[in-house]
N, C-alpha and C positions, 0 to 999 in steps of 0.2 A: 921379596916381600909380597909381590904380586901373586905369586903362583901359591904362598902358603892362605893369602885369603884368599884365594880361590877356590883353595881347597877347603876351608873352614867355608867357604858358601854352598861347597857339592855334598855335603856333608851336612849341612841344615844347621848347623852349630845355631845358626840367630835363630829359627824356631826352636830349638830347644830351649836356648836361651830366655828368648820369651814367652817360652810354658811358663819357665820356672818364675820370672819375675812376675807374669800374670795369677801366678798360683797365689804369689806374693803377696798382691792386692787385694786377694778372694779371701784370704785368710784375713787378713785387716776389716774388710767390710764386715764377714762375719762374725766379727771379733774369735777367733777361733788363732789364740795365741799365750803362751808362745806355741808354733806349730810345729810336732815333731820332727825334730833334725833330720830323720830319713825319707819322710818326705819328698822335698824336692828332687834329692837326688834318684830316689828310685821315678818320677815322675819325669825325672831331664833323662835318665836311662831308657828307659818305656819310653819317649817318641822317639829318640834316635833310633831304637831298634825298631819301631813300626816302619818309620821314616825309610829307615837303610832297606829293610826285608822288601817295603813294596817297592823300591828301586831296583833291587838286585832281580826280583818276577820280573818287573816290569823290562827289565834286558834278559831276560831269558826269552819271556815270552814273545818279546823285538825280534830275537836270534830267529827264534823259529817260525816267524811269519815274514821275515825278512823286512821288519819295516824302518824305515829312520829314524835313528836316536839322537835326543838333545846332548848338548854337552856335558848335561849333566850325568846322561845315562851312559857317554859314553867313558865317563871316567869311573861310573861303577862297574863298570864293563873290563875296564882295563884294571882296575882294582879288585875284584872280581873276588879272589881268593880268598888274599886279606882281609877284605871287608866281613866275608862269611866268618873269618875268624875274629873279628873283633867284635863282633855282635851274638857268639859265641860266649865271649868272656867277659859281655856286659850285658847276658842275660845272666851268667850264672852272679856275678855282682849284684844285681836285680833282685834275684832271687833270694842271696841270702840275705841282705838287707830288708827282704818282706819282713823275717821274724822279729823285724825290731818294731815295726809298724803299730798300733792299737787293733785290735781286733776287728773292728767297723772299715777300715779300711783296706784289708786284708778282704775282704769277703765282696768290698765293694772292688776292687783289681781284678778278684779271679773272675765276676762277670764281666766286668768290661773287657779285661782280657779275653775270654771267651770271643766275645763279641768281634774284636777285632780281629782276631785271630782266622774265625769264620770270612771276616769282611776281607783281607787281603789271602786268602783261600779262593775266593769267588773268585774274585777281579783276575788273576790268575789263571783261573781256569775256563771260565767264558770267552768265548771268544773275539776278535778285537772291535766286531761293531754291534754287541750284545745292544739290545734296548735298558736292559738292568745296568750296564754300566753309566748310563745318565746320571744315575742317583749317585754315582760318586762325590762330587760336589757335596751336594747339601748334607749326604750322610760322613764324607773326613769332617766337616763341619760343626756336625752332632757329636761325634765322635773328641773327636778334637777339644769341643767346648764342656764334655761330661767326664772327662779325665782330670782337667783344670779346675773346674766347680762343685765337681761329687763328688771327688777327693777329699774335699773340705767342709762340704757341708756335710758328708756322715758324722763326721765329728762332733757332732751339734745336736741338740734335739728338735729345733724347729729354723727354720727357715722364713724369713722375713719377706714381704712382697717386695720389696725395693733392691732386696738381693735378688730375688724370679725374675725384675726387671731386668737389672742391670745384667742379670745370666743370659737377657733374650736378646740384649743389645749384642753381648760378646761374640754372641753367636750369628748375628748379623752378621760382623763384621769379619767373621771366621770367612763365612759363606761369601760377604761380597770379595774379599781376597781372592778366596778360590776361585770364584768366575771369573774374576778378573782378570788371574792370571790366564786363563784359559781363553778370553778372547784376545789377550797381547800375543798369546802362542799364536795365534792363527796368522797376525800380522807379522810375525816375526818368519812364519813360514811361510810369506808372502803369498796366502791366500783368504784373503778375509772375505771373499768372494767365490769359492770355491771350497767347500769344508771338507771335501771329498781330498785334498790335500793335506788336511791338517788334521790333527789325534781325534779322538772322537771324544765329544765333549757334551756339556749341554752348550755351549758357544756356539759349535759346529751345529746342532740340533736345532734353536732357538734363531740362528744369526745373531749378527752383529748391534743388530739397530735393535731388539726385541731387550738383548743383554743389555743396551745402554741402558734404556728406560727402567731396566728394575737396580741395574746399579744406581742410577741419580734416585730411584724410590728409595731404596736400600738407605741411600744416606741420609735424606730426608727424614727417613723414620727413626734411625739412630741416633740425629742430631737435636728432631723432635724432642725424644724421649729425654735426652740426657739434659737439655732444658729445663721438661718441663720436673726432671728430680728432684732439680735445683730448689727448686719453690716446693715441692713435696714432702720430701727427705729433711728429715731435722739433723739427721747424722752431718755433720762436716765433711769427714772422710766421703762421706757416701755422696754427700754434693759435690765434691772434688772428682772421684774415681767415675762420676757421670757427665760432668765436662772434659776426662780425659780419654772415654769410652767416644763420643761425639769428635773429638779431634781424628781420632784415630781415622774413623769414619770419612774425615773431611781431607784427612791426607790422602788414603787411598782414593779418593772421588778428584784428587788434584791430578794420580796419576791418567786416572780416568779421562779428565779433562786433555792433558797433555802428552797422547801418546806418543807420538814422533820422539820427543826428548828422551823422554824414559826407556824405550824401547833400543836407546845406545846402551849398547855394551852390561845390558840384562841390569839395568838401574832401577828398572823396574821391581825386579826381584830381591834387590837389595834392601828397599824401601821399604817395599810392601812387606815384606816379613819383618824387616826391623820395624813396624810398628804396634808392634807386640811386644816391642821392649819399653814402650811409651808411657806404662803403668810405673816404670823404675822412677819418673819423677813426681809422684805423689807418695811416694812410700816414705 
């Protein structure tokens, strides 16, 4: 039982997971429902494959600069084949399921996909202490938060400020994830103090003490905002989905606060992604 969630955790299953029930939510705020059955799944398709492809570089590119891989990378590593072939057969899945899609979103995929496509092309080919790989962070982020949101709002013809809000929140908390994890990596590779040891990162770039202070902003601002919705927003849903936006926020800032605990046996990583699935309880 261990080793099969472990393998649904190398495998990102909870962030895909919590694309899809985040999409969930973004479709409800927008009232943009019912929302096409193909949808989700082409949306939970598309990151595993993002997901998987920059895993499988990112141990390529390890191989040939000889540098050390996390566990994670080394089980794409040893999966290696497989994987290329499974993401083989859930791009063509992907793909055909496009022609069932509405046309607005169709058109809105092939950019983004470009884009991405472009983005894990880079990171690949740069080399491992690039200055443009900084922007990794903030840009999966972006990334990350315009798959889930502009998926759905194409759909639509206008777009409400308290949806731009609550888009800006999501994306906070895309981004303070991502740091986060990135200054737990450093600790984990027993160098929080030495970044010359650990991935190259904006963690590594920034240190440790510079990443706390925008993580406790981070949250700050996210908890702010979903506050002050609350008394904004006449929507229900949308007062709801901005104190669930704000939680999210205050769990990852718990990990923040407690790293020693979290940092057993990669709890951290468990957490942090499953709170992307925290939107399944207002739907």
């Amino acid at each position: 039982m261990r080793t099969y969630l472990r393998t649904v955790y190398y495998l990102d299953f909870l962030v895909v997971v919590g694309a899809v029930l985040s999409s969930r939510m973004v479709a409800r705020l927008s009232d943009v429902e019912p929302i096409h059955w193909a949808t989700p799944i082409v949306l939970a398709l598309v990151v595993f494959i993002i997901y998987t492809v920059d895993r499988l570089l990112d141990v390529r590119k390890g191989d040939l600069s000889n540098q050390p891989l996390t566990p994670r990378h080394q089980f794409h590593r040893r999966h290696a084949t497989l994987l290329w072939r499974v993401v083989a057969v859930a791009s063509a899945v992907a793909l055909a399921l496009t022609f069932f899609l509405p046309g607005s979103v169709i058109k809105f995929g092939i950019v983004l996909g470009g884009v991405c496509i472009a983005y894990v092309g880079a990171v690949f080919r740069l080399p491992a202490r690039h200055p443009a790989l900084l922007l990794k962070e903030p840009l999966v982020a972006v990334l990350y938060t315009a798959g889930i949101w502009g998926s759905v709002w194409v759909q639509r013809p206008t777009v409400s400020k308290v949806d731009v809000a609550e888009c800006l929140m999501f994306m906070g908390i895309a981004f303070q994830n991502l740091l986060l994890f990135a200054v737990l990596e450093q600790y984990e590779a027993g160098s929080p103090d030495r970044p010359d040891l650990a991935g190259f990162s904006l963690a590594t770039a920034w240190g440790t003490e510079r990443c706390d202070l925008i993580l406790r902003w981070l949250t700050f601002v996210v908890v702010a905002a979903g506050l002050g919705l609350c008394f904004l927003a006449s929507d229900r849903f949308a007062q709801r989905s901005a104190l669930m936006l704000g939680l999210m926020s205050l769990t990852l800032y718990s990990i923040q606060r407690y790293p020693n605990y979290f940092l057993k046996n990669e709890r951290y990583r468990w957490l942090g992604d499953g709170v992307f699935w925290m939107p399944a309880l207002v739907l």
